[in-house]
N, C-alpha and C positions, 0 to 999 in steps of 0.2 A: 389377516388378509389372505386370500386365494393364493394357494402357492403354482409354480410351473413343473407339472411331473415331472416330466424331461429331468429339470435341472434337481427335482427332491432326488430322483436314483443316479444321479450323477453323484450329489452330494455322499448318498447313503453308501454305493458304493465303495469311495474313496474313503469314507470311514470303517472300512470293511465291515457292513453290514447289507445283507443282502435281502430284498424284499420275497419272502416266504410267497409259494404258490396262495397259499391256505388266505394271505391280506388281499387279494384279486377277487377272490369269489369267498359267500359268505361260509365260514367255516363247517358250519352246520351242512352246507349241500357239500360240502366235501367230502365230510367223514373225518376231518380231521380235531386233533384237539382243539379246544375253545380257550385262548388265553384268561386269566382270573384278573379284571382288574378291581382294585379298590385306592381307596385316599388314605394317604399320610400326611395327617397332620399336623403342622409346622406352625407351633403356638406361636405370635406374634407379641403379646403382652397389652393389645389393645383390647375395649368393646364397640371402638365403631364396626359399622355394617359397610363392608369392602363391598359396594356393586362396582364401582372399577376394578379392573383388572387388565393387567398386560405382562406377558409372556416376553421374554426375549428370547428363553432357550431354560435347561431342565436346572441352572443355577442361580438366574438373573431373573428378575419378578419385580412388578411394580405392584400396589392395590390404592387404589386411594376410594375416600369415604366419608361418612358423614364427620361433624364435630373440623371441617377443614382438614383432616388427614391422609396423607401421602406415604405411605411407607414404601423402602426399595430394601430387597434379600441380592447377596450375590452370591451366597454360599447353601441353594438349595433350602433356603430358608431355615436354616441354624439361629443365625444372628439377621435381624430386620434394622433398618436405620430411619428416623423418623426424618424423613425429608420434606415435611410440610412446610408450605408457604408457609413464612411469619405471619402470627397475627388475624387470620382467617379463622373463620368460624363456618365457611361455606357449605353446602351440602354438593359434593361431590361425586358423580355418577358415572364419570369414563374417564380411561387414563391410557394412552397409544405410547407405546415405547417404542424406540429404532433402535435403539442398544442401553447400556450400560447408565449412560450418563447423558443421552436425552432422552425427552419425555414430552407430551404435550396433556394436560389433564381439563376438564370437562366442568365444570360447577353450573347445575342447571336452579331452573325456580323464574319464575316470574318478571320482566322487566331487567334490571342490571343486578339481579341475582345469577341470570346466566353469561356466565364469562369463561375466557378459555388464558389456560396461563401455560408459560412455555421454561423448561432450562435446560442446557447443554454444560449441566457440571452437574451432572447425580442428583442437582435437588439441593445444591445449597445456596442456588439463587434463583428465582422464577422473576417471569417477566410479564404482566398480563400485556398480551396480546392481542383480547377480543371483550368487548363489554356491548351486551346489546342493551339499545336504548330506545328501543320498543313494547312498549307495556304491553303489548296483545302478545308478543312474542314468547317462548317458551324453549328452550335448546334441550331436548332429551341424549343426543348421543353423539360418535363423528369415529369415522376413522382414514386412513390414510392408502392409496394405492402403492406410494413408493416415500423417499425421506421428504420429499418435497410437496406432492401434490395431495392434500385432504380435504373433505369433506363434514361437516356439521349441520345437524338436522332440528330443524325446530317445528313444533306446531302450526298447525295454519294459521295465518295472519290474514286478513280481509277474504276466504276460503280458500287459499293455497298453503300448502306445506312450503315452507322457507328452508335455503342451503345458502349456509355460508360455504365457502371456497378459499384454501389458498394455497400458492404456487410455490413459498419456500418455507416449506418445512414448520410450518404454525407460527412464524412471527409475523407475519399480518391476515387478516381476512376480510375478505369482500362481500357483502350479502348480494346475494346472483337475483336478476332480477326473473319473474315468476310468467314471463309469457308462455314458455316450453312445460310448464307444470300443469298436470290435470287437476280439472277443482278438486275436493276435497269433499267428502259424504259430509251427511249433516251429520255430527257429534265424532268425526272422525279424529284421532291424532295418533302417533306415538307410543310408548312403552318407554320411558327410561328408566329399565329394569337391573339390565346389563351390559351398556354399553354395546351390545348388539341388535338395535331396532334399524342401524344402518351398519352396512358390509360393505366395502371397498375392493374391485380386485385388480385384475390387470389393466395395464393401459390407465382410459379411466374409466371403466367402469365401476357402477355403483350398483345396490338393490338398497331400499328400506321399506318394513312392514309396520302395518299401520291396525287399529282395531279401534272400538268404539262406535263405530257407525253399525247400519246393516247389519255388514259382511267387510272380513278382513281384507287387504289387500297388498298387494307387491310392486310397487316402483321400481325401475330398472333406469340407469343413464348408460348411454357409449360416448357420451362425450365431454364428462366433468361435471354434469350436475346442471348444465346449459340448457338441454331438454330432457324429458322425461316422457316411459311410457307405463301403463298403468293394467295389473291382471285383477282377479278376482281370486279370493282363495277359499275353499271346502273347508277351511275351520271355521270354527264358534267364532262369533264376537257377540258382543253387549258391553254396559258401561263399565264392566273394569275387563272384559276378555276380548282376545285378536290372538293375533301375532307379537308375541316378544322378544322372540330372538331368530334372527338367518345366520346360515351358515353358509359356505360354499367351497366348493371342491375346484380349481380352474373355473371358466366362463359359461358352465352347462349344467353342473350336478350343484344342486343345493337343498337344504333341508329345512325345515320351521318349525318351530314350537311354541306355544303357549296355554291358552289353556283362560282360568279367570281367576286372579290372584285374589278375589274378594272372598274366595273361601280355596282349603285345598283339598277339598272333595273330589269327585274324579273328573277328569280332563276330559271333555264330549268333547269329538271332533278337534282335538287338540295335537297334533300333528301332519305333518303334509309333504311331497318331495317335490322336484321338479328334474329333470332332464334335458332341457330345453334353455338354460339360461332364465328362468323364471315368465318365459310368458306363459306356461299352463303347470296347475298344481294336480301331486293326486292324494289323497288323503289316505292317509294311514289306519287299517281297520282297527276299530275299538280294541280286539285283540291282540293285535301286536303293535299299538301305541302304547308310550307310557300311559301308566294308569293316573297321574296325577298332573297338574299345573305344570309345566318348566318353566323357566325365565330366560336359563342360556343353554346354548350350545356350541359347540366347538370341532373340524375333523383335525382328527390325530396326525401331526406327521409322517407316521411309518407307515400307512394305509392310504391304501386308494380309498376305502371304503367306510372306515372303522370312526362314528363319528359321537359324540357324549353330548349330553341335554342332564341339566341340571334344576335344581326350585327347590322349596323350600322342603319337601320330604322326601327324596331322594334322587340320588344322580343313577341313567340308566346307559348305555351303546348299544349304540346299532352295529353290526357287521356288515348291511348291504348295501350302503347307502341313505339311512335312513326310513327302507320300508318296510323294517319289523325292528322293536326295539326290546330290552330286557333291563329290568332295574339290576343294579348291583352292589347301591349304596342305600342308606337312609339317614344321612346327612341333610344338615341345612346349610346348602348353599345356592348364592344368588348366581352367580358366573364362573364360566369356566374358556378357557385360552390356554391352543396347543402353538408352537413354535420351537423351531431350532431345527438341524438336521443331522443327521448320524447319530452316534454314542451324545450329542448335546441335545437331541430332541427331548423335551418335555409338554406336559402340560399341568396345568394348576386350577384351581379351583380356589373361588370366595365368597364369602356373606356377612350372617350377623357375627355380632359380640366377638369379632374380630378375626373370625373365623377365615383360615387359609390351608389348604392341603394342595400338596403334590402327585400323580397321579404314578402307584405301581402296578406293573403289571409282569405278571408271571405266568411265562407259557409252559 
């Protein structure tokens, strides 16, 4: 979720850590050194494919995934603890953490395959709290503005995109009814890639990006998911390519990525910014986008600007906001989530065959 500058150099400060001229502007137009990042690998002992993921801070991690799997790290990911719902076999695709020992996790698929389960003791008891019982329906993702108020996103239903809603913290949900919503392109829906097809940020705002039709597109709410307004976006789509994953910096800067996961050939028109709070995009030139598909992205805590995109053949950042990028990994991973503040900021990364890394960086 969108953090408040304001309060990130308050935070960073009081940790006595002080935000370098060189994170304002992109290091390159400085002249100054370019920090090195890369992933540190935090073997889990699993091979499900973690496209959930959530961040508390650079010790505490959640991933949950296919085969019904939940895992939580507190220790930087040394030791993982199998906090799966009993008894599930569910295919799980997003997991929103508020700390240590709540969670709210995502299990999508078709009719009352999509369901959302909640616990407030680490994961050794879940509680489902949402089971749709709409066969057209389809829930790809959801995240949260604050502990209480969140959002989940499903496919269009009768040609509208569907938002569940709720007011305390995922123990119940309301499905919001669709007058406020723009129809939906023909063959349009969702990404549930990474748990990023919908972004949450202050207040209530929301955005989710859509592909499959056309031409991709970006939804925006200011009021909880009640109404909606709708842009167009300068990447690719077709039936498997759009938008997969937003990002967003406060209420104005945000970023996109994807690309078409049906091959991972190069990424045409596969990234985009905005400045504006997403009513206009601008697309990223072939040369300084990623060269490949991403799925997720994430901006760094310690940066206004500094933000990672991830997919199945490498993870790359940006320094400017998103509108020139550089790979720095060749990793498979599906998502990535930064969170925390001062000496506890981290970010993480996840995907296949169980796959979980932490993110170092060395200036």
């Amino acid at each position: 979720m969108p953090s408040n500058l304001l309060a990130l150099r308050i935070a960073a400060l009081a940790a006595g850590v002080l935000l370098a001229t060189s994170q304002l502007v992109p290091a390159q137009a400085a002249g100054q050194h370019v920090p090195k990042y890369q992933w540190e690998v935090k073997p889990t002992g699993s091979t499900s494919q973690f496209r959930g993921l959530a961040a508390v801070n650079k010790d505490v991690a959640w991933v949950a995934g296919s085969n019904g799997q939940v895992l939580r790290t507190l220790d930087g990911g040394r030791k993982w603890q199998n906090v799966s719902p009993p008894g599930q076999t569910l295919l799980f695709r997003d997991v929103e953490a508020f700390d240590a020992k709540r969670a709210v996790i995502l299990a999508i698929g078709p009719g009352e395959d999509s369901r959302i389960y909640r616990t407030a003791d680490g994961g050794r008891t879940w509680a489902e709290s949402f089971r749709n019982t709409d066969p057209a329906a389809f829930y790809d993702c959801l995240d949260f503005n604050d502990s209480r108020h969140g959002l989940a996103l499903s496919d269009p239903v009768d040609g509208k995109f569907r938002i569940a809603a709720t007011a305390d913290g995922g123990k119940s949900w309301k499905v919001q009814a669709t007058k406020g919503m723009p129809a939906a392109l023909p063959g349009e829906f969702a990404f549930a890639a990474s748990g990023t097809c919908l972004v949450a940020g202050a207040g209530r705002s929301a955005w989710f990006a859509t592909g499959g039709g056309d031409r991709p597109r970006v939804f925006r709410t200011v009021d909880g998911g009640r109404s909606w307004k709708v842009s167009d976006s300068p990447m690719a789509s077709g039936e498997a390519a759009g938008i997969f994953s937003l990002s967003f910096r406060g209420q104005l800067h945000g970023v996109a990525v994807g690309g078409d996961f049906a091959t991972t050939g190069d990424a045409v028109r596969g990234a985009s910014y905005t400045s504006d709070g997403g009513r206009t995009w601008k697309l990223v030139p072939a040369d300084k986008a990623p060269k490949k598909y991403r799925s997720g992205s994430a901006f760094v805590p310690w940066s206004v600007k500094t933000v990672l995109a991830v997919g199945p053949t490498g993870s790359d950042v940006s320094l400017d906001g998103g509108r020139s990028w550089k790979q720095f990994d060749d990793g498979n991973y599906d998502s990535v989530e930064c969170a925390g503040f001062g000496f506890k900021a981290g970010c993480w990364a996840s995907g296949p065959k169980g796959a979980v890394a932490r993110l170092a960086v060395t200036r």
